[in-house]
N, C-alpha and C positions, 0 to 999 in steps of 0.2 A: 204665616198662620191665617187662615178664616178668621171672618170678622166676628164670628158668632163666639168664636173662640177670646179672643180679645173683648167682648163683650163679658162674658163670663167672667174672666180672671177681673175687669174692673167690677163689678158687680160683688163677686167672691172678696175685696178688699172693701166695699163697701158697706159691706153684711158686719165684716168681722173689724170696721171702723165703730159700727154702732155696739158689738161684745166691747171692742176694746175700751168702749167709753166707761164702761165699769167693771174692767180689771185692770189691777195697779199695775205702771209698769209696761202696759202697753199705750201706744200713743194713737190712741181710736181716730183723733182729727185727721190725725196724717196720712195713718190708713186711709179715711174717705177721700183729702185730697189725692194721694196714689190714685187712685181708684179712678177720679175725674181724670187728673193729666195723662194716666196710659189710655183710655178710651180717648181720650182727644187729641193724642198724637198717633193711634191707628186708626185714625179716620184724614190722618193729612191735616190736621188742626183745624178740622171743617166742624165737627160735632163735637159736643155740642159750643156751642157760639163764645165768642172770648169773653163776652161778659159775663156769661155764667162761671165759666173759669175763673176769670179775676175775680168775682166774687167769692167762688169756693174757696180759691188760695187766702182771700183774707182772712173769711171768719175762719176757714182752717188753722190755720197757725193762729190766730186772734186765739180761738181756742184751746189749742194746743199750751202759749204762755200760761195762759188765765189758769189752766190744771196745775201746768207746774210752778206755777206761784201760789195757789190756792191755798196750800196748810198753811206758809209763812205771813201771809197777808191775813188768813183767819185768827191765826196765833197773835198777831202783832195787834190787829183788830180788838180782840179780847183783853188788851192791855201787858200781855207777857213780852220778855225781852227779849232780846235778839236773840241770845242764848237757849231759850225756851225753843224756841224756832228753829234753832241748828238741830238740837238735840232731836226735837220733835222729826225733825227730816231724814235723821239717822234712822232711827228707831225705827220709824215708819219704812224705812225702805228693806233693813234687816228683818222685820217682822214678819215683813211681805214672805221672805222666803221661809220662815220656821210656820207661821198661821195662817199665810193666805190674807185677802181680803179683812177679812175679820179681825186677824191679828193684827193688821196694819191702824185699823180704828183705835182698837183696844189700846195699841203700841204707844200710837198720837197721844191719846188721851194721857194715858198713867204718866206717860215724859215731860208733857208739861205742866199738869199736877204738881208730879216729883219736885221737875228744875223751880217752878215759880215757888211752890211752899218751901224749897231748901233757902232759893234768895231774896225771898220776901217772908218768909215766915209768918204768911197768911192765908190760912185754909179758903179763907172766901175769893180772893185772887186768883190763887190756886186752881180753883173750881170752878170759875169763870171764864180763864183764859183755857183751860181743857174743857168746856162744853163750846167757846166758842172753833176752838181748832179742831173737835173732831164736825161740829154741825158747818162749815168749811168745807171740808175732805168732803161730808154726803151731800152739799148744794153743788160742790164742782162736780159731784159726778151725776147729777141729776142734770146741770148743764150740758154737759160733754153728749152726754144721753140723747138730749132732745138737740143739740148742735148736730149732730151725725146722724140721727134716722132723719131728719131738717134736709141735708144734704144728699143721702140716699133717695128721698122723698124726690127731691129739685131735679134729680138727674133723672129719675124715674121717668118725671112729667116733662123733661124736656125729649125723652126720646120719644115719649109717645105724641109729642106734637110735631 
């Protein structure tokens, strides 16, 4: 294949690492590191330079964990119990498919609501560990966000030096 070609297709995972950073379900980091490691194995592992790589691959996948820990660590943060956190992880992943994005928020919230007020029998718990797990879910994707147009950006200005 042309380089311009392999250029492209990394570029094209690139693009849709920074979408994928705020839609559920896809894994935006990975997409960006994709995107490094094929342009820098069709260039002979010449372009761009290993330390730009090792670095993508870290915060990449750094990344990548921190997402999918994010609702349980937000949930657990906000004082709900583990169970809160399972529940919330279901919900949010079946939501995704009936509402989308939205749903998924909505899903978080109401389930650990539900779970904490059914096992603590305390609205203000309740309320607190669901505003801390849905405001979780929108810091990790405001991360993911700025971690992947970050890495899109880094490869940008290594090829043009």
């Amino acid at each position: 294949m042309p380089p311009t070609l392999w250029l492209s297709i990394a570029l094209l995972l690139l693009v849709l690492g920074v979408v994928g950073a705020v839609t559920p379900l896809v894994p935006g980091p990975l997409l960006s590191v994709a995107g490094v490691l094929l342009y820098w194995w069709s260039t002979g592992f010449g372009e761009p330079g290993i330390v730009f790589v090792v670095g993508v691959l870290a915060v990449g996948i750094g990344a990548f964990l921190v997402d999918w820990l994010a609702g349980a660590i937000s949930t657990k943060a906000g004082g709900a119990s583990t169970t809160s956190a399972v529940v919330a992880a279901i919900v949010g992943f079946l939501a995704f498919f009936v509402a989308g994005p939205v749903g998924v928020l909505a899903g978080v919230a109401v389930a650990v609501f539900a779970t904490e007020f059914y096992l603590q029998r305390d609205l203000r718990k309740g309320f607190r560990a669901s505003i801390y797990a849905t405001v979780g879910l929108l810091a990790s994707a405001v991360v993911q966000v700025l971690i992947t147009a970050a890495i899109l950006v880094g490869f940008l200005l290594v090829l043009a030096v």
